[in-house]
N, C-alpha and C positions, 0 to 999 in steps of 0.2 A: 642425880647421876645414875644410870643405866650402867651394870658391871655383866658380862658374861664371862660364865667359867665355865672352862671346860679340860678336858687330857684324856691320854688313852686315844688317841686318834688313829695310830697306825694305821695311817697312810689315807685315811677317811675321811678327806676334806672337802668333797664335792656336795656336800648340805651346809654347809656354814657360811660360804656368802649369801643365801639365800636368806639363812635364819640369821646373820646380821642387817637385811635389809630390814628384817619385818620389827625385828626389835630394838635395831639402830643404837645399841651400846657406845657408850663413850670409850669404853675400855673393853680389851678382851685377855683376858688372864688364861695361862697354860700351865698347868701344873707338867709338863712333858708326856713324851713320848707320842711327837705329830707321825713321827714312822721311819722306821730304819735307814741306813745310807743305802741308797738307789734305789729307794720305794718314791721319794718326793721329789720335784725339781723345783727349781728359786721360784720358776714362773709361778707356780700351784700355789706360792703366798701372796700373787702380783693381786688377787680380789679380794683377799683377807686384809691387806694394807693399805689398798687403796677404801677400804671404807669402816677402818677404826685402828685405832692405836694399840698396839699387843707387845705385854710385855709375857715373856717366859723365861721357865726353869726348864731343865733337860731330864729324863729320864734315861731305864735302860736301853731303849727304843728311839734313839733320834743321831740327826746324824749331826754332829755338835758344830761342827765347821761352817755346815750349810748356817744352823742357827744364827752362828756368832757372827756370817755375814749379813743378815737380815735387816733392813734398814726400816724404819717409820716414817711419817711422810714429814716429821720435824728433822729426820736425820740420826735420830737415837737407837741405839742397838734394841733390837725384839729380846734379847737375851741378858738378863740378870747376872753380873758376873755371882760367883761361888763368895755368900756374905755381902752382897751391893743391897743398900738401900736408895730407893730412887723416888723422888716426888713426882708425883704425876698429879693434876685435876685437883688438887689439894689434898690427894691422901699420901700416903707411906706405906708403900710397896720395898718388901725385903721378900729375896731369892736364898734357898741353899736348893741344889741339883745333886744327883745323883740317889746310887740307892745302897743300902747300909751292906757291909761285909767284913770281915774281923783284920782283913789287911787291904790295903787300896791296890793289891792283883788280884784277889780273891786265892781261894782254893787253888783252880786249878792252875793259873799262870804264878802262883807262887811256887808249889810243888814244882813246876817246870823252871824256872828260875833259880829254884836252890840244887836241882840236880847239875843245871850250866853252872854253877858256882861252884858244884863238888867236882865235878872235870876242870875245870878250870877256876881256881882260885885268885887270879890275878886279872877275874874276868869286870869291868866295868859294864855298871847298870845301866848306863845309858846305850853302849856299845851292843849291850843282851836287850834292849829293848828296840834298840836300831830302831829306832825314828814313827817307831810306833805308837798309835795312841794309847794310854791310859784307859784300862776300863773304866766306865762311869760308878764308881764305887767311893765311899766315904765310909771313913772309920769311925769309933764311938769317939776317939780326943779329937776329929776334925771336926764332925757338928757342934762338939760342945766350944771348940775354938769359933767358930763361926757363930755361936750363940750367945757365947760373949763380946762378940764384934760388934753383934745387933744391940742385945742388950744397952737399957736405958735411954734409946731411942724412942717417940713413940711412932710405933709400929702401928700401920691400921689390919692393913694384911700382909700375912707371911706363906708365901708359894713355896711347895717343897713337893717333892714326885713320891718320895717316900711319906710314912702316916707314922702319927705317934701311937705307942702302942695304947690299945684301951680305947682310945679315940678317933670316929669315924675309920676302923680297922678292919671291918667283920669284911673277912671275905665271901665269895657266894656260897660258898661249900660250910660255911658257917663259924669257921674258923677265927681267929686273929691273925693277922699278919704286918702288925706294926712293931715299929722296933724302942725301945725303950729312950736311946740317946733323943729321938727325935720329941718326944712326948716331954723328956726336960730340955730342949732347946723350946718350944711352943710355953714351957712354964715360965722357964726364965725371960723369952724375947715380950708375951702378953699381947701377942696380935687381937685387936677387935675379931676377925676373922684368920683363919688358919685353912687353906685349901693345899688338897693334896689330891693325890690320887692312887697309882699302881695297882689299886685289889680290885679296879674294875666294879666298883658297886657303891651305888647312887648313896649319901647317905650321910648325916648330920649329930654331931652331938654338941649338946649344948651343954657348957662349962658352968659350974657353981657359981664362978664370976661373972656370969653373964655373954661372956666371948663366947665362940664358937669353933667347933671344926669342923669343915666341911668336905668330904670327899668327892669331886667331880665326877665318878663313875665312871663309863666305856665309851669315850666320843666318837668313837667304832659307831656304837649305837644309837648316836644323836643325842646322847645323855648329856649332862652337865646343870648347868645350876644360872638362873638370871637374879643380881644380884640390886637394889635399889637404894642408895645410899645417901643423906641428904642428912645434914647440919649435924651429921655425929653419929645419926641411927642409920638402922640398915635391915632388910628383910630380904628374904630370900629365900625362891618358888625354884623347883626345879624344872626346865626347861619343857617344853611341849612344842614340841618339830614333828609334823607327818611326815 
C-alpha cells in the first residue's frame, strides 16, 4: 500500500491532485491545517476525493465545519473525530486534533471570559460564548484522556497536528516546539508511525523501539512524506513534487 502525508496546507491544494495521480496513494493522511474558514471551498476537495481516500485531524488553521462535512467516496467522514480509531486498508488510523494550550480558551478568550464573569456573575458559559466556536485547543488532562481511549489498541498510525516534544519538533529557527502531553500520548498509544505537523519542517525521528515520528512539514511547499506499507513494515521517502 501507497500512504501520502502531508499538513500545513493553507489553503495550497492546487499541486496535490496532480501528485496523487503520479503516485496514486491508496490513502492520504492530513495531519491539519488545509487552510482557514474562507480560504477553501467543498469544491477544492471534489479532486482530492475523487481520487483517494483521506482521512484527517484539524489544526489551528482549518475550518472544522467544512472538514466535518467532507465525505469519501465510501460515504465515511475525511475527519477523525477527537480519539476515533478507524480501520482503513487493513491498518489502524487514530486522530487527536487540535493544538496544546493550558485551558481550552487559551490566554486570551479566558481573560476575556473571566472579566464577563466579574461583571456579571450569574453570567452562563454557554450564553458568554453565544454560539460560538471553541478554539481548536486541547489541554494536557484531554490528550492524556484521549490517550487513554486509544491506548491498548493496536494502533498502526496516530495523526495529531500538534508534535510530541523531543520528537520530530525542531522548528526552522532551530528550536523545539513540541509539547510534552503529546509525546506521552505517542508513548502510551505505541503507533508503528506517529505523523504530525504544525512546526512546518520536513523531518523524522526514529524511536528506540523502532516506531517512528514523522513530521509532514509545509504542504504550502509541496512537502510531505510518501509512505509504503506492506505485511507489517513500512518505509518512508519524502515526497519530490516540481
Amino acid at each position: 500500500m501507497v500512504i501520502m502525508a502531508v499538513s500545513d496546507l493553507h489553503g495550497e491544494l492546487s499541486w496535490l491532485p496532480a501528485a496523487l495521480d503520479r503516485i496514486r496513494p491508496q490513502l492520504l493522511l492530513c495531519a491539519g491545517d488545509w487552510g482557514d474558514p474562507g480560504q477553501l471551498r467543498e469544491q477544492e476537495f471534489t479532486a482530492i476525493l475523487e481520487r483517494t481516500h483521506v482521512l484527517s485531524v484539524y489544526g489551528n488553521h482549518d475550518d472544522r465545519r467544512l472538514l466535518a462535512g467532507l465525505r469519501n467516496a465510501d460515504g465515511t467522514p475525511v475527519l477523525l473525530d477527537q480519539g476515533e480509531t478507524r480501520s482503513i486498508l487493513g491498518l489502524t488510523v487514530a486522530g487527536i486534533s487540535g493544538i496544546w494550550a493550558k485551558t481550552k480558551l487559551g490566554s486570551r478568550l479566558n481573560r476575556q471570559w473571566e472579566a464577563a464573569r466579574r461583571r456579571k456573575p450569574t453570567l452562563a458559559f454557554d450564553e458568554w460564548l453565544a454560539g460560538r466556536e471553541l478554539p481548536p485547543y486541547v489541554t494536557d488532562e484531554e490528550v492524556e484522556s484521549l490517550a487513554a481511549r486509544i491506548a491498548g489498541q493496536e494502533v498502526d498510525i496516530l495523526v495529531t497536528h500538534a508534535c510530541p516534544a523531543g520528537w520530530g519538533d525542531q522548528t526552522p529557527g532551530g528550536g523545539h516546539g513540541g509539547q510534552r502531553c503529546f509525546r506521552l500520548a505517542s508513548a502510551v498509544i505505541r503507533p508503528r508511525l506517529h505523523l504530525c505537523g504544525h512546526i512546518h519542517r520536513l523531518q523524522r525521528s526514529d524511536l528506540p523501539d523502532g516506531n517512528a515520528v514523522l513530521n509532514t512539514g509545509h504542504g504550502a511547499l509541496r512537502q510531505g512524506w510518501q509512505i509504503r506499507w506492506e505485511d507489517g513494515r513500512w518505509d518512508a521517502s519524502p515526497l519530490e513534487i516540481p
